[in-house]
C-alpha positions as CSV (number, residue, x, y, z in Angstrom):
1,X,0.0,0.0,0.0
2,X,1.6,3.3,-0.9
3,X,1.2,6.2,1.9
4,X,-0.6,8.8,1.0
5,X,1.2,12.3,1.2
6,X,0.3,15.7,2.2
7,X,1.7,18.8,1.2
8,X,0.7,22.5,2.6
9,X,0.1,24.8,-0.4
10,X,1.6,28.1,-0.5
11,X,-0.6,31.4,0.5
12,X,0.0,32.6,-3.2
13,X,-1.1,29.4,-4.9
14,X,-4.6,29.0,-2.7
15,X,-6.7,30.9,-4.8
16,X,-5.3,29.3,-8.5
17,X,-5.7,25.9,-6.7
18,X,-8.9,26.2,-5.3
19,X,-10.4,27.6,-8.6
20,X,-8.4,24.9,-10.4
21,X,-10.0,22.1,-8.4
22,X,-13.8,23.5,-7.4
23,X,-14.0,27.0,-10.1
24,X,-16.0,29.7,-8.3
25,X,-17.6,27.1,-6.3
26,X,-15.2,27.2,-3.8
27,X,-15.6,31.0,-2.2
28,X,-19.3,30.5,-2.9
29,X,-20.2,27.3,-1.7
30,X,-17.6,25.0,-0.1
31,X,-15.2,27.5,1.9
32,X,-18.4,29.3,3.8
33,X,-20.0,25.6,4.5
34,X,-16.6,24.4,5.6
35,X,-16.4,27.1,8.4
36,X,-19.9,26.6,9.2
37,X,-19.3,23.3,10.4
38,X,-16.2,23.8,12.5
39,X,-18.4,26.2,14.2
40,X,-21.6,23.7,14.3
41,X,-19.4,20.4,15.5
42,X,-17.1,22.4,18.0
43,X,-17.8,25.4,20.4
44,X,-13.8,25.9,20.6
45,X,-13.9,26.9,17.2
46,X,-14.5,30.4,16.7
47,X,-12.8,31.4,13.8
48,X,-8.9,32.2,12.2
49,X,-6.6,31.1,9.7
50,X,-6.8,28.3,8.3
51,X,-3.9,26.3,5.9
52,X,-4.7,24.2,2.7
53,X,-3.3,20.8,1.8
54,X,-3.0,19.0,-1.6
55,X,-2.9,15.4,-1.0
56,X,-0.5,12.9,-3.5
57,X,-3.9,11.5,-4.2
58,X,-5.5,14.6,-5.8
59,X,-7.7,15.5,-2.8
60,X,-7.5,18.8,-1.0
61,X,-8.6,19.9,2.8
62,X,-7.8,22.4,4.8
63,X,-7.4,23.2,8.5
64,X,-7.5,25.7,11.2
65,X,-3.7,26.7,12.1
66,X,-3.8,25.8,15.5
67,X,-1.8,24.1,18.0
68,X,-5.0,23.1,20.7
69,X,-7.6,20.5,20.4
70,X,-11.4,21.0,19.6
71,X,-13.5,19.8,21.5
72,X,-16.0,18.4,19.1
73,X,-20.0,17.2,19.6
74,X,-21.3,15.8,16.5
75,X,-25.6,14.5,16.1
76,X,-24.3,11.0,15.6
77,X,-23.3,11.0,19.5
78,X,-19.6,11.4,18.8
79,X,-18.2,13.7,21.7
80,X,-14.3,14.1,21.8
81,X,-11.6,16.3,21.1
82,X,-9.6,16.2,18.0
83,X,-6.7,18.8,16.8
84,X,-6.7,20.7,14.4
85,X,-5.9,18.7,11.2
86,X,-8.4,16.3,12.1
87,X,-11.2,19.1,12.6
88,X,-10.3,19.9,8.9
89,X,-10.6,17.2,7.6
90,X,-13.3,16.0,9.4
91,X,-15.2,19.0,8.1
92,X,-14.0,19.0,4.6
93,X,-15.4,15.3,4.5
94,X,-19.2,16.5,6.0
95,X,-19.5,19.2,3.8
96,X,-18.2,17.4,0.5
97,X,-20.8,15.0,1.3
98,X,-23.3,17.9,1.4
99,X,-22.3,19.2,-1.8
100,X,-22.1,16.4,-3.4
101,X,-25.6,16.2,-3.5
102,X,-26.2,19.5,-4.0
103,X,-27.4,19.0,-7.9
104,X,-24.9,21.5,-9.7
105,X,-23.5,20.1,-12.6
106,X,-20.2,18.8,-12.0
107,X,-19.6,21.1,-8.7
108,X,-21.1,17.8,-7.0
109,X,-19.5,15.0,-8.8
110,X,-16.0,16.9,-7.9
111,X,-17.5,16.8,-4.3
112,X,-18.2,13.4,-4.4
113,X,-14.6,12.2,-5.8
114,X,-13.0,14.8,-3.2
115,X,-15.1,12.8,-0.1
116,X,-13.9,9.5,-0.9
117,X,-10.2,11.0,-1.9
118,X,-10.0,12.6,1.7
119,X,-11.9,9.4,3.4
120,X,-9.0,7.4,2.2
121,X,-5.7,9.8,3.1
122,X,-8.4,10.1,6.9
123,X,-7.8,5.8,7.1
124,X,-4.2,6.3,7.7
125,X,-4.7,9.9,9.8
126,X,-3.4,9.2,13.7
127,X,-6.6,10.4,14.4
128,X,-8.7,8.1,12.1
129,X,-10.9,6.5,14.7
130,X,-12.1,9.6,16.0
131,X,-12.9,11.2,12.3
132,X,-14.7,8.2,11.2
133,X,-16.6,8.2,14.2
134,X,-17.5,12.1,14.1
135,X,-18.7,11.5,10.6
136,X,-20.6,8.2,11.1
């Protein structure tokens, strides 16, 4: 099995990135719902930069810069903490599933592809027991 790898992408190359992967779905759509969650699954989180990742596997997420743990309460009865990369990418994966049924033309397929990309580089995550439980 070949590791999956992550790499942060630079603050200049965000926005030709992001447009690359989602177009002008991204600042309309997927960024906004993104934070949303955070700030739905964890009272901790309450806002501030966050860093993007490109995975070797073509999937993308991105995380709140943070050195502390969020405290996270999700409806399916998960209640735990996770840091700050696995916040991320346990958001990323709840709101590509949203989108991906969201009905615009390709916007959700790309979604859909992204969710199962992300699910897979979250299998070998330190954290992985906690993300798939917070998104089960």
């Amino acid at each position: 099995m070949i590791r999956i790898e992550r790499n942060l992408i630079q603050e200049a190359d965000r926005v030709t990135h992001t447009a690359h992967l989602f177009g002008h779905h991204f600042p309309l759509h997927l960024e906004p719902l993104v934070y949303a969650t955070a700030e739905h699954l964890s009272a901790d989180y309450t806002g501030g930069y966050w860093e993007f990742y490109t995975l070797s596997n073509k999937a993308f997420y991105m995380a709140p810069s943070a050195e502390h743990r969020f405290h996270v309460i999700a409806e399916n009865g998960f209640n735990g903490d996770l840091s700050a990369d696995a916040l991320g990418i346990t958001t990323c994966l709840y709101s590509y599933s949203y989108l991906s049924f969201s009905g615009i033309l390709g916007f959700a397929d790309t979604c859909a592809q992204q969710y199962h990309q992300l699910r897979e580089y979250a299998l070998e995550h330190p954290e992985a027991g906690a993300i798939l439980a917070a998104i089960d």
